[in-house]
N, C-alpha and C positions, 0 to 999 in steps of 0.2 A: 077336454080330452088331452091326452098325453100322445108323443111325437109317435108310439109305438101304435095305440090305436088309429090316429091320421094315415098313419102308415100303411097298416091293413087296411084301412077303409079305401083308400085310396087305388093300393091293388083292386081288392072287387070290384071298383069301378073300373079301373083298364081291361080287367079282362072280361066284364061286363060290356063293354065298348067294342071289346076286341070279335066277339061274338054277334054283335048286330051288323059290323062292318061286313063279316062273314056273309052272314045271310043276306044284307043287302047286294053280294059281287057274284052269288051264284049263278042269281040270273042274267047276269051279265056274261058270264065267262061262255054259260052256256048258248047264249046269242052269239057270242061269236065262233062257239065251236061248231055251229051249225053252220055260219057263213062261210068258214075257211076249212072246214072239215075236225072232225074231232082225233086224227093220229096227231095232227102239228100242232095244235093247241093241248092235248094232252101232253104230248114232248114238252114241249115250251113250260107248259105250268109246272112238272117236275123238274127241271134245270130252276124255276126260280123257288118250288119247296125246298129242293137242296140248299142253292144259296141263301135264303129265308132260315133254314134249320143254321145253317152255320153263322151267321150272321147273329142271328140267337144266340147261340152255345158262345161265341167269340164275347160279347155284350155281355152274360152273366158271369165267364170268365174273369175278366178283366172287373166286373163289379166286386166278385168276388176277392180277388184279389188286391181291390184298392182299399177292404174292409179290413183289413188282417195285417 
């Protein structure tokens, strides 16, 4: 296989990965949304989507740009 296919193959597997992690935390999140209430656990998980989205966007950034 060539570095291009590795490459791809590789992606599907991360975001194959990225996808089970997922569903494995749901029911976690929501076990504690119940204990602590669901407004501050909702809060909370939005302040860390935000920093998660940027945190993303920064990382392809910068990949990007160390390509070119």
């Amino acid at each position: 296989m060539d570095d291009a296919a590795l490459q791809a193959r590789l992606a599907r597997i991360e975001r194959r990965q990225q996808v089970v992690i997922l569903l494995l935390v749901i029911p976690y999140v929501l076990g504690v949304a119940k204990l602590l209430g669901f407004w501050p656990v909702g809060v909370a998980l939005s302040a860390l989507a935000i920093l998660g989205f940027g945190a993303v966007a920064v990382s392809r950034r910068r990949r990007r740009d160390s390509t070119t």
